[in-house]
ChimeraX commands (.cxc) that place a marker at each C-alpha (Angstrom):
marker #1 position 5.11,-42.72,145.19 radius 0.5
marker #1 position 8.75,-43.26,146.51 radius 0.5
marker #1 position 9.32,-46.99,147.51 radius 0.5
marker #1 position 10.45,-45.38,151.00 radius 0.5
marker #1 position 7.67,-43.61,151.86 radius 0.5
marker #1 position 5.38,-46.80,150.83 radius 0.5
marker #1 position 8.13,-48.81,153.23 radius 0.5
marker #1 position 8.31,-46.62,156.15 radius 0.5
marker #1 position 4.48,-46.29,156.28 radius 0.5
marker #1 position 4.07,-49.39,156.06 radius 0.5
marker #1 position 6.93,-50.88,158.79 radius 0.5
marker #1 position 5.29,-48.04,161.17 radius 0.5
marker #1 position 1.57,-49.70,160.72 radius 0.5
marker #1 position 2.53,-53.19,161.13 radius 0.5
marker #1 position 4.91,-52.30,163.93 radius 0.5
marker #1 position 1.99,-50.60,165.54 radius 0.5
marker #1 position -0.05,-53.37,165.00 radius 0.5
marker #1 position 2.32,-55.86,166.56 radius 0.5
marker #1 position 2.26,-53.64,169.75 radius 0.5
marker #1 position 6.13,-52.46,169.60 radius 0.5
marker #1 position 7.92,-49.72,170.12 radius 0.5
marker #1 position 10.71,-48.98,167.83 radius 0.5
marker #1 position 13.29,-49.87,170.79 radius 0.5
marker #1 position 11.87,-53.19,170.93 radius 0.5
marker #1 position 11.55,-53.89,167.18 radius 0.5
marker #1 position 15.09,-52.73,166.85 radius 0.5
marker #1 position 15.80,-55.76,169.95 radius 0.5
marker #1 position 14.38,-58.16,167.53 radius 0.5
marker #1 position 16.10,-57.33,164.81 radius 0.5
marker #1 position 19.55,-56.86,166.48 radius 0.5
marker #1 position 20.06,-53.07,165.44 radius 0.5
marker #1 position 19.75,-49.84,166.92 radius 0.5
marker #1 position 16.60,-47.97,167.44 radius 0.5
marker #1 position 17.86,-45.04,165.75 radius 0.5
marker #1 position 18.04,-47.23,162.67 radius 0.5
marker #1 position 14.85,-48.07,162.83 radius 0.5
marker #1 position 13.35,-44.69,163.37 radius 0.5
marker #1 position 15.46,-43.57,160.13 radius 0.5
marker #1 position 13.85,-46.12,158.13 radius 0.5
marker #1 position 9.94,-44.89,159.26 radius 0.5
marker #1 position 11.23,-41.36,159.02 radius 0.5
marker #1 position 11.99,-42.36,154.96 radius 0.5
marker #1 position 16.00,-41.41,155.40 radius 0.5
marker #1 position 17.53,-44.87,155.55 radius 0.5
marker #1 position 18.03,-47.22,152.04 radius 0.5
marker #1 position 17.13,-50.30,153.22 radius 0.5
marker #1 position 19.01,-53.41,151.57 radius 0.5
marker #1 position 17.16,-56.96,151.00 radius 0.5
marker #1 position 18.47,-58.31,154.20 radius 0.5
marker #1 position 16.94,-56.04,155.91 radius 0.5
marker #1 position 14.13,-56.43,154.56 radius 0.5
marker #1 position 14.05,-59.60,155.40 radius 0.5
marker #1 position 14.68,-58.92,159.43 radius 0.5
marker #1 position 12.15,-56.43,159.01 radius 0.5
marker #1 position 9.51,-58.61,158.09 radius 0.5
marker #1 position 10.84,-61.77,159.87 radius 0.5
marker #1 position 10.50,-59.65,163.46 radius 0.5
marker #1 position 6.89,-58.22,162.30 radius 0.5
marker #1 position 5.62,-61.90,161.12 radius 0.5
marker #1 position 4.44,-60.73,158.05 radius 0.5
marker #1 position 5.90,-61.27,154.21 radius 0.5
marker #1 position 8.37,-58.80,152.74 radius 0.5
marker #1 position 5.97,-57.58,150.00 radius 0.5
marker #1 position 3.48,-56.61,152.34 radius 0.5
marker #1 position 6.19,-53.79,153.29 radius 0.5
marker #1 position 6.42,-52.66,149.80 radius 0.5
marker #1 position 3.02,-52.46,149.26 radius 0.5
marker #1 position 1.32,-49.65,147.78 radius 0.5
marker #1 position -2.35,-49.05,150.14 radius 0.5
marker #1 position -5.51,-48.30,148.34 radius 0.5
marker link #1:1,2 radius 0.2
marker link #1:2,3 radius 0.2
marker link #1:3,4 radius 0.2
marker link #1:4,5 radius 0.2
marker link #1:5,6 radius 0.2
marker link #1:6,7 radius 0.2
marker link #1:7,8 radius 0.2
marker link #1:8,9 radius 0.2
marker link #1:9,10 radius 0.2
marker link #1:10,11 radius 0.2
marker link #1:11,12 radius 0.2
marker link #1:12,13 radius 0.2
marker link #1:13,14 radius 0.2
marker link #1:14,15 radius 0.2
marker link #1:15,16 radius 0.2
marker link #1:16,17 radius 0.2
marker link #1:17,18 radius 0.2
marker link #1:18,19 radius 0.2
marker link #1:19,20 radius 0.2
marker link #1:20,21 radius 0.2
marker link #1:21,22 radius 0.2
marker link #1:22,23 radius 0.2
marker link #1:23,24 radius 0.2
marker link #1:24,25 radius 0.2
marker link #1:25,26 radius 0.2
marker link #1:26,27 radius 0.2
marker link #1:27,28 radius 0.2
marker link #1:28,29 radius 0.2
marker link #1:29,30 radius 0.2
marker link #1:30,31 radius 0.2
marker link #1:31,32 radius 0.2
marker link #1:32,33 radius 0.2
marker link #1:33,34 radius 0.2
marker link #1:34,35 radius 0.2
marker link #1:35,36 radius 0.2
marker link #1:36,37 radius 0.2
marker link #1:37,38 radius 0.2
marker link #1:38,39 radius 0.2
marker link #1:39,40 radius 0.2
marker link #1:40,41 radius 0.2
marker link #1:41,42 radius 0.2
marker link #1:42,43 radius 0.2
marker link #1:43,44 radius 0.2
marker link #1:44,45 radius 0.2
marker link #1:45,46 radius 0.2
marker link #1:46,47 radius 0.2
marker link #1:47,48 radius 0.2
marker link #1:48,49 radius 0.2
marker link #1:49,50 radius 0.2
marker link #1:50,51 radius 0.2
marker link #1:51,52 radius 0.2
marker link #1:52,53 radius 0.2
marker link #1:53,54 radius 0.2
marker link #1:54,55 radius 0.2
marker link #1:55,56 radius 0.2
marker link #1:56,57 radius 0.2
marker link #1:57,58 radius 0.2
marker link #1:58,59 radius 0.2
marker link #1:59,60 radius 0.2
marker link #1:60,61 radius 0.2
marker link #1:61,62 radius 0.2
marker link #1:62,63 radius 0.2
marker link #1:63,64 radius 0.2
marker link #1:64,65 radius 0.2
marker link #1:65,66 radius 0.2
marker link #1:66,67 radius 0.2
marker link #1:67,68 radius 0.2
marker link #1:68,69 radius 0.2
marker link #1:69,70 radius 0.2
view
């Protein structure tokens, strides 16, 4: 499976989850929404960084975006 399907499912569950929209995910990470609906709609490369502020606004580890579900 592409590693941006497995990310953008998985950023859309946790943000879910967390109870955010993608307007106020995109607050905490200090980009635009738009960006963040690119990377759940699997058209945005994501770099490490932003990775990182991915997981850092969700509270959960960078792998668990990358991983595969059962």
């Amino acid at each position: 499976m592409d590693i941006r399907v497995v990310f953008a499912r998985n950023l859309k569950y946790y943000r879910q989850a967390c109870g955010l929209t993608q307007a106020a995910l995109a607050a905490a990470m200090d980009v635009d929404r738009a960006h963040v609906s690119a990377m759940e709609r699997e058209e945005q490369n994501v770099t490490i960084v932003t990775l990182q502020k991915v997981a850092n606004a969700l509270g959960v580890e960078p792998a668990q975006l990358l991983a595969k579900s059962e």
